[in-house]
MIKE-435043 format. One line per field, with one value per residue (C-alpha): residue in three letters; x, y, z negated. Coordinates in nm, 3 decimals. Layout:
% residues N
type <- ala:...
c1 <- X:...
c2 <- Y:...
c3 <- Z:...
***
This chain:
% residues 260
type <- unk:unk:unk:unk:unk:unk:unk:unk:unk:unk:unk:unk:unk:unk:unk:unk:unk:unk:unk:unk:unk:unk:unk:unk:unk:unk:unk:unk:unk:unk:unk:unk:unk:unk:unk:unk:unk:unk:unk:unk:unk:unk:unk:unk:unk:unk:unk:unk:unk:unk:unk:unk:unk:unk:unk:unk:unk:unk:unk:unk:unk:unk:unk:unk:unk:unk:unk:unk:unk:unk:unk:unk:unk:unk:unk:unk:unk:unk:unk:unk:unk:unk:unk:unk:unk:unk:unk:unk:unk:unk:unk:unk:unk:unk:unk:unk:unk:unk:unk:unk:unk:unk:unk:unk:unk:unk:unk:unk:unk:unk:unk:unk:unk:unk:unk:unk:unk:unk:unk:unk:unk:unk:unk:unk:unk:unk:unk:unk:unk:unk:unk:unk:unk:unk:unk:unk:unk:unk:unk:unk:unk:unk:unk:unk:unk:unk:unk:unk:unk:unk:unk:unk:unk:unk:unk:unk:unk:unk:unk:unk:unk:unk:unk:unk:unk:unk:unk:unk:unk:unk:unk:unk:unk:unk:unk:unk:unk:unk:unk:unk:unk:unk:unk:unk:unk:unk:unk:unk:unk:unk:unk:unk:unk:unk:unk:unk:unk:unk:unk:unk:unk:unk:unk:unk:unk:unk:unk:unk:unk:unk:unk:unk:unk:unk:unk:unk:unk:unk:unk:unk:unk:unk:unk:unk:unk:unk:unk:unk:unk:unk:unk:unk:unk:unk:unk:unk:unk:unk:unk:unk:unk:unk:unk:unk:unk:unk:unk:unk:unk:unk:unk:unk:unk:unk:unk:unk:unk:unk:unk:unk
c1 <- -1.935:-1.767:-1.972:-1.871:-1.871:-1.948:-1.874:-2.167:-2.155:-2.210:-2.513:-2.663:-2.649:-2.762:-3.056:-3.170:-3.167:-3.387:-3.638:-3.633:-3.935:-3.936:-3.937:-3.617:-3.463:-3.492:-3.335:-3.027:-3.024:-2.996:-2.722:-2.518:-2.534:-2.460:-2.155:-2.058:-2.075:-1.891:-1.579:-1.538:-1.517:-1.287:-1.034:-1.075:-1.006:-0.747:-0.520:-0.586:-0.411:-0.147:-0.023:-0.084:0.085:0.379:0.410:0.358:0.656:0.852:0.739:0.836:1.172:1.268:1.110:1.294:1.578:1.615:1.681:1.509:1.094:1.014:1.303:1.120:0.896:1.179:1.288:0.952:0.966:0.601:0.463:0.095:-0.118:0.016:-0.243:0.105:0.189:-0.084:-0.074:0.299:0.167:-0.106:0.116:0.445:0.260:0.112:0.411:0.584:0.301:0.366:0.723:0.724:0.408:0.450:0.770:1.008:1.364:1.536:1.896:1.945:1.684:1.353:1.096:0.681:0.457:0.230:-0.060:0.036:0.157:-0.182:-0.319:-0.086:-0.181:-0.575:-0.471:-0.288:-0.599:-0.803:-0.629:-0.524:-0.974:-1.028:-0.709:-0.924:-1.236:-1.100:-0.944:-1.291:-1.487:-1.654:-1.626:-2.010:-2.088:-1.879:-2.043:-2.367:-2.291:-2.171:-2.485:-2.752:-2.625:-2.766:-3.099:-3.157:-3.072:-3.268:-3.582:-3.552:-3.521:-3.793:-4.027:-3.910:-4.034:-4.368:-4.444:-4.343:-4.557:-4.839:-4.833:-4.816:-5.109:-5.338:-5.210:-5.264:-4.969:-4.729:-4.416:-3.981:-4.026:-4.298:-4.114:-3.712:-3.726:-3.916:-3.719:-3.396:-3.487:-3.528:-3.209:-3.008:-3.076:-2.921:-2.610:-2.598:-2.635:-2.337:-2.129:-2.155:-2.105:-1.801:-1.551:-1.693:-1.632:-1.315:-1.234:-1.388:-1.191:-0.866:-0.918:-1.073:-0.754:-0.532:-0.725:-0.710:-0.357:-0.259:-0.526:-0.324:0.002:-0.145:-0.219:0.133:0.283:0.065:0.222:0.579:0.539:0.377:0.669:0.941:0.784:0.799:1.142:1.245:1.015:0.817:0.927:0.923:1.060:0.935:0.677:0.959:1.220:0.997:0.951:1.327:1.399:1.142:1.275:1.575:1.465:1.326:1.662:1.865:1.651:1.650:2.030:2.028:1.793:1.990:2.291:2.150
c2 <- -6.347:-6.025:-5.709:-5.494:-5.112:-4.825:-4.537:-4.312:-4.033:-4.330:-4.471:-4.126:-4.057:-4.375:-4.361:-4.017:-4.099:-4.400:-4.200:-3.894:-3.786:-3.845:-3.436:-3.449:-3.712:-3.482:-3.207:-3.444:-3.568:-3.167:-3.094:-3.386:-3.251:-2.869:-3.064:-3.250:-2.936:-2.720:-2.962:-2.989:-2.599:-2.621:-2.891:-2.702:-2.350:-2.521:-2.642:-2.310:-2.068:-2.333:-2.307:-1.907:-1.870:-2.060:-1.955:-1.628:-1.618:-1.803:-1.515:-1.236:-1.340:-1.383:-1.043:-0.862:-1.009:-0.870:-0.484:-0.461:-0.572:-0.728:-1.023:-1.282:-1.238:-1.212:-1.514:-1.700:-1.819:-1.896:-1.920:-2.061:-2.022:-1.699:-1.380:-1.158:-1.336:-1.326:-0.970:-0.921:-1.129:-0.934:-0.596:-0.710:-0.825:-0.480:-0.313:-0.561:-0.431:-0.133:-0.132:-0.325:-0.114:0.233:0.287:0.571:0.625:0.781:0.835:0.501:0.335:0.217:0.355:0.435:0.689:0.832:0.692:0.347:0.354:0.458:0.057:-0.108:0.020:-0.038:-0.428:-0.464:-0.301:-0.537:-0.858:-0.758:-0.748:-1.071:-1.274:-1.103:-1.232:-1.560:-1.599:-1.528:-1.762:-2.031:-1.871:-1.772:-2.127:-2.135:-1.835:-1.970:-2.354:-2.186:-1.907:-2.117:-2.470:-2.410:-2.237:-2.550:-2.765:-2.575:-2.568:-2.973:-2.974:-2.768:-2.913:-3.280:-3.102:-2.974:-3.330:-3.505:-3.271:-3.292:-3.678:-3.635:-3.461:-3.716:-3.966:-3.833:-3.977:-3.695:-3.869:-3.867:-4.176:-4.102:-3.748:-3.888:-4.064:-3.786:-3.510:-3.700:-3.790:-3.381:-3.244:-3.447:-3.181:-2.897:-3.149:-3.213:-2.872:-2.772:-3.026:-2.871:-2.463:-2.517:-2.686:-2.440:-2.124:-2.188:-2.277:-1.946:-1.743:-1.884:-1.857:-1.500:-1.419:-1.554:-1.368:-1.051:-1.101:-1.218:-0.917:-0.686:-0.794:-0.777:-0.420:-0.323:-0.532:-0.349:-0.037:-0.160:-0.298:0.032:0.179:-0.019:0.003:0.367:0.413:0.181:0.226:0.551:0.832:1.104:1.379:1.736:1.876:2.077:1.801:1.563:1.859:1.951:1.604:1.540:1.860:1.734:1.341:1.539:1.728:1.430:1.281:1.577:1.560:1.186:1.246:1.521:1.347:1.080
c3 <- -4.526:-4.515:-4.445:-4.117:-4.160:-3.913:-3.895:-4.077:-3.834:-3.548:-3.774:-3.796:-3.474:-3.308:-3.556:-3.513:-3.156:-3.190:-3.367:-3.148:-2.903:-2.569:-2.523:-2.780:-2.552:-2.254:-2.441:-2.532:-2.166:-2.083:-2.304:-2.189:-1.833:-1.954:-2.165:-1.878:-1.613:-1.936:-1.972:-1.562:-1.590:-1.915:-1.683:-1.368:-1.524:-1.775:-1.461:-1.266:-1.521:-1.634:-1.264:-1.230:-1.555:-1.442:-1.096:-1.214:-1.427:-1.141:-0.897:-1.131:-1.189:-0.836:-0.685:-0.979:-0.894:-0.547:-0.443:-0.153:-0.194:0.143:0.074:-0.071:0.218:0.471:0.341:0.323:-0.017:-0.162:-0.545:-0.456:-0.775:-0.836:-0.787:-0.825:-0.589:-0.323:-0.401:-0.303:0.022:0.111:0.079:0.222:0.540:0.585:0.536:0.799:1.034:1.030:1.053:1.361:1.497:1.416:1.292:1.215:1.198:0.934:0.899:1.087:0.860:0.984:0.797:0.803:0.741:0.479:0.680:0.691:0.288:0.216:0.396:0.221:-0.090:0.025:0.106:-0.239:-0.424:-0.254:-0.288:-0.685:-0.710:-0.557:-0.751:-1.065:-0.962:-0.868:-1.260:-1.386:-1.136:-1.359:-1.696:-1.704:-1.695:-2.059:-2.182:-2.124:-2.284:-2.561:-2.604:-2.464:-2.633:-2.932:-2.854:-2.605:-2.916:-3.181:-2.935:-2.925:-3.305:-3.392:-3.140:-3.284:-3.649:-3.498:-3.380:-3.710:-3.901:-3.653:-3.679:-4.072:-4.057:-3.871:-4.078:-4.399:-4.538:-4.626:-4.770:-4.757:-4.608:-4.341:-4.279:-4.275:-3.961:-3.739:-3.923:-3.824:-3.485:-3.434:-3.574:-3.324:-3.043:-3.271:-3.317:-2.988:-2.869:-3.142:-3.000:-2.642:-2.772:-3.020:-2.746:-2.483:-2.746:-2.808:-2.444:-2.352:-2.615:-2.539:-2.149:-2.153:-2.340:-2.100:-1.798:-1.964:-1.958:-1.619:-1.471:-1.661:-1.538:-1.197:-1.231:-1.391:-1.135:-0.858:-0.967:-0.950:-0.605:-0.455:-0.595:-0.507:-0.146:-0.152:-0.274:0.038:0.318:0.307:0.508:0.228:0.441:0.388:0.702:0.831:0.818:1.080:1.258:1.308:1.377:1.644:1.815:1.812:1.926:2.193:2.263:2.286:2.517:2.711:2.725:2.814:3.144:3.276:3.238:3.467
***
């Protein structure tokens, strides 16, 4: 008759689990839920920056592409996923506000004030925080499977020990044979444990990586916005200038009446 193998990790584990304690049981049953709750995170977060990343690089391209920074918006073109993005949303609607609400004419170009630029930059500052926050949303749950994994694990395994020895004790029998089995059934909650840290670690490192980058680029591309926004929409005109040209609004208008 021929002999069937298995695998001997499989026969290791399904024995030390056999022999573990009931408390050494609850610890495995623990981890599997902190594993389970760590690779839902892992997915979840995984899908999240794929899509930033690539809308992202899909928003860049097409704002940089245009000359004046309000066209995209203009034209109602969206990137969802992208905090750039969201950013660009948040700021373009303010300045649309206040072009329509308080604007002012320059040279034939509408145009707003100092005032208003200072809101716009305000919204963009406080959309760019909560994109940030929203990348990092869910990593603590990572950085605690992969600190607390193996403490949990260890705690399992050394109360597992405690017991074996304890029942060694009573029954005077202090032997591999007697001491295998308990010994075994313990060290399963530090594998365990390892087996939910080392996917979330490297999960964590890769992802904290990745956020550090797309926050960055949020912050250079905050820059370039505000910028871009000034250079087009700003009135930049020295004291006297809006001075001399609201006597002279006020001139014209004069001139206009009487002529009536």
């Amino acid at each position: 008759m021929e002999e069937i193998y298995t695998p001997i990790l499989a026969n290791a584990l399904s024995f030390a689990f056999e022999k573990a304690t009931l408390e050494g049981k609850i610890t495995i049953a623990l981890l599997a839920v902190c594993s389970l709750i760590s690779w839902s995170v892992i997915i979840k977060k995984a899908r999240q920056l794929s899509k930033a990343t690539k809308q992202s690089k899909a928003f860049f391209a097409a704002f940089r592409a245009t000359r004046d920074p309000l066209e995209l918006f203009r034209a109602k073109k969206e990137f969802e996923g992208s905090p750039a993005y969201e950013m660009y949303l948040a700021g373009a609607e303010e300045v649309s506000f206040h072009l329509e609400q308080n604007p002012v004419k320059v040279k034939g170009e509408t145009k707003f004030s100092a005032t208003g630029f200072e809101s716009v930059l305000v919204a963009m500052d406080r959309t760019a925080g909560a994109e940030a926050l929203e990348l990092e949303k869910g990593m603590i749950v990572l950085s605690t499977a992969v600190a607390g994994g193996p403490f949990i694990g260890l705690l399992g395994t050394v109360w597992g020990v405690m017991e074996t020895f304890s029942g060694i004790a009573m029954a005077k029998a202090a032997s591999l044979t007697a001491m295998a089995p308990g010994v075994a059934g313990a060290l399963i909650a530090t594998v365990i444990g390892l087996f939910v840290a080392i996917p979330a670690m490297f999960a964590f490192n890769f992802m904290v990586t990745t956020i550090r980058h797309m926050t960055q680029e949020l912050d250079n591309f905050n820059a370039e916005l505000s910028t871009a926004i000034e250079h087009k929409y700003l009135d930049n005109r020295a004291l006297a200038d809006e001075i001399a040209d609201a006597i002279r609004s006020v001139g014209l208008g004069k001139q206009e009446l009487t002529s009536k």
